[in-house]
Structures are given as structure tokens and as C-alpha cells.
N, C-alpha and C positions, 0 to 999 in steps of 0.2 A: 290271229287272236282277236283282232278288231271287229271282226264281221260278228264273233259269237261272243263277244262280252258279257251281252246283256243275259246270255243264257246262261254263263258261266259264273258269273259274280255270287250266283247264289247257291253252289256248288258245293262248297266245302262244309255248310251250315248242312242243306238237305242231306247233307251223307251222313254226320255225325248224327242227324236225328233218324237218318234210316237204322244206322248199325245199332244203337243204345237207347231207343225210343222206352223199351221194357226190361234191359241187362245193362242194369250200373256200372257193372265191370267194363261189357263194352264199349258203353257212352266215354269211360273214361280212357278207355284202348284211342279209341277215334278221335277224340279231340287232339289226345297227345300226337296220335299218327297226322292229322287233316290240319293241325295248328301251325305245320308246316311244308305248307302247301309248295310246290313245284310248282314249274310251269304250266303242268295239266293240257299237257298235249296229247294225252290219250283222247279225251275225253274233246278236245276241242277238232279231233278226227273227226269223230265221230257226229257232231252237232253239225261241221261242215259237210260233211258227207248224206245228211240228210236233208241241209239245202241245196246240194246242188242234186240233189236226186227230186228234189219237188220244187225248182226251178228259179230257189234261191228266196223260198220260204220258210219260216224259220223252223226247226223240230218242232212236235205233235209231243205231247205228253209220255208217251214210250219211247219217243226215239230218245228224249232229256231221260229218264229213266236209266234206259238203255247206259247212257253218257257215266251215270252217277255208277254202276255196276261195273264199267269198262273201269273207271279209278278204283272201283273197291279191289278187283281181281286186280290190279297193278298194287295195291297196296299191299295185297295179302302174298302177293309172289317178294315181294321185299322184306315183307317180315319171316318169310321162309326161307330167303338167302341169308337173311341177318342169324337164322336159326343154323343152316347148314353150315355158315364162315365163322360161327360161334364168336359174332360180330357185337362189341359193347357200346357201340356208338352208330348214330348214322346221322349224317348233318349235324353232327356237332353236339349231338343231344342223345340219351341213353335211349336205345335201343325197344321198343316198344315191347318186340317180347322177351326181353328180361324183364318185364314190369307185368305186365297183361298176357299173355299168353298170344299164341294164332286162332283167333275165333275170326276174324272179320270175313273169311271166303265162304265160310258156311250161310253165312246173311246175305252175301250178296246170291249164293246159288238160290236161296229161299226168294229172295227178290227177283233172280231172273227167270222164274218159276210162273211169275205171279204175272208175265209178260203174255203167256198164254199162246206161244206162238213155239210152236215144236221144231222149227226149223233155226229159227232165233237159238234156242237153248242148245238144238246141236251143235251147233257153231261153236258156243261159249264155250260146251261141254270140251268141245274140239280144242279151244285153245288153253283148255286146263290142262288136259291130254300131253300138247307140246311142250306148254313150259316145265312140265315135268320129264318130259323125255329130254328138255333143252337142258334144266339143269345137271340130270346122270349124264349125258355127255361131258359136262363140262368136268365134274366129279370125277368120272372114268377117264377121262383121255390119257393118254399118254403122252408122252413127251413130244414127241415127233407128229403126233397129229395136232397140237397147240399149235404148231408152226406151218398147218396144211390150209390154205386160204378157204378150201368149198369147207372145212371141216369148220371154219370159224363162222364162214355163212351161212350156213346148215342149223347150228349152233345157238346164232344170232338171230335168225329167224322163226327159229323153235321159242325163244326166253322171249323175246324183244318183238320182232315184228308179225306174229301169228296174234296177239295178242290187238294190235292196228289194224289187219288185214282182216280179221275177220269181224272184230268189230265193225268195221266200216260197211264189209258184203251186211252186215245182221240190221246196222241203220236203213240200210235200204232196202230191206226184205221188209222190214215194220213199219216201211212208211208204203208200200202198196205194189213196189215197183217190179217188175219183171227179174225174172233170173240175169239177165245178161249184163241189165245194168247193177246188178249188186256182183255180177260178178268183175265187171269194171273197176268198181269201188275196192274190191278185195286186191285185185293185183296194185293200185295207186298204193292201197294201203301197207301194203309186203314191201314197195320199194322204200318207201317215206321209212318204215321201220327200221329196214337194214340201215339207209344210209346217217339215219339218227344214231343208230350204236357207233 
């Protein structure tokens, strides 16, 4: 976290004025979501993963970008659990979509749009794809497959660490770097994932 402070400190500001900059509604979705901030380990993957992909210089303007989209799509899969677990709190504090609704994914796909980079936006597209396939998993299982360790891995890596893993290949595709090494970054990022849930 130390290495990327200085990128991250101004983090939770630049997201609440990307989400609500022109919808009041949102602005006020996001402050309530971003006013309490996590640890923002998505996002500090990510920033890390674009210096050690350019040799421990700091992100480029899209790869922070990138960082600020990787917390929105983490936010907006929370406010979709909170909707699916028909969840009235989270952290202590009322539930963002009982209040505001789930608008924040659609902003961020409009922002990671605006990246310009079609291989980037697969990716993301990609791990909207999983968190959605990870949540019907978990929705559908049955009883006996709760209790199946690849089924929680599987699971786990769908919700939780596709979301790290690809972010991290997509930092290093936008900062110039060859396939190999984002693809480096992708599997770091699939491990670090799993073993955080």
C-alpha cells in the first residue's frame, strides 16, 4: 500500500466526481458508497502491477483510470450482492441500494469505454461475465457442492479474484507491454484473489 499511496489518496474523491459529476442521484449514491472506503486493494493491484510492468514507475493516466473503474465494478458487484441477500446494512451503515438504486456499473462501463483500448474492455467485459456466472453459482448450489473445495474455488475466483486477475493482465496491456508479461500479471493476480477470500 505504501509504494502507491500517493496515487491512491486521491481516489475515493476522483470516483465520486467520475460517478455524479452530471446525476445528483449518483453523486449522492457514491459519496454514500466511497465515504467508506476499504482498504482498496483492488485498485492498489492494479497501480502496483503497472509499476512493476514499467519498472517501478509510477501508472500513466489510464492505468490510475483503469484503478478508479476496477473500485467502481468492485462497488457495483456489492451493491448487487446487497440487492440479491436483500441485505439492509453493509458496514454498519444502510445499504446503498435501498437508498439509490444500482447505477454505479453502467458509469464505470461508460468510463472503461472511454479507454479506447478493445482488448482492455474485453477483459473487464470478461470479468463482469464471471462475477455474474460466480454469483448464480453461489445462488444455485446445492448443499453438497457448498461443501466441494474446487466448487468454492471455482466460485471464488469467478466473484472475487477474476475481478484482480484481469485487472492486473488489462494494467499491463495499457501501459504498452507485451502479452506475456500481462499475462504474468493475470495469474499473480488470480492467486492474490483466491487466497484474500
Amino acid at each position: 500500500f505504501a509504494l502507491v499511496q500517493p496515487q491512491l489518496r486521491p481516489l475515493d474523491s476522483s470516483i465520486r466526481e467520475l460517478v455524479g459529476t452530471d446525476h445528483p442521484v449518483l453523486a449522492a449514491a457514491a459519496h454514500h458508497f466511497f465515504e467508506r472506503a476499504g482498504k482498496r486493494f483492488r485498485p492498489t493491484l492494479v497501480l502496483l502491477s503497472s509499476a512493476a510492468a514499467a519498472g517501478g514507475d509510477p501508472a500513466d493516466a489510464r492505468q490510475q483510470r483503469l484503478a478508479e473503474i476496477t473500485e467502481m465494478i468492485h462497488a457495483a458487484s456489492l451493491l448487487h450482492d446487497d440487492v440479491i441477500d436483500v441485505a439492509d446494512t453493509r458496514r454498519g451503515a444502510k445499504t446503498a441500494h435501498r437508498i439509490y438504486g444500482n447505477k454505479v456499473a453502467a458509469r464505470a462501463s461508460l468510463l472503461l469505454a472511454r479507454l479506447k483500448d478493445v482488448q482492455v474492455v474485453e477483459l473487464l467485459a470478461t470479468v463482469i461475465e464471471e462475477m455474474v456466472q460466480g454469483e448464480m453459482m453461489q445462488v444455485r448450489a446445492l448443499p453438497q457442492q457448498l461443501l466441494e473445495f474446487e466448487h468454492y474455488v471455482d466460485k471464488t475466483y469467478r466473484k472475487t479474484a477474476a475481478l484482480m486477475s484481469l485487472s492486473c493482465e488489462a494494467a499491463v496491456l495499457l501501459g504498452g507491454k507485451p502479452p506475456d508479461h500481462a499475462e504474468a500479471l493475470r495469474a499473480y493476480g488470480r492467486h492474490l484473489g483466491i487466497a484474500y477470500q
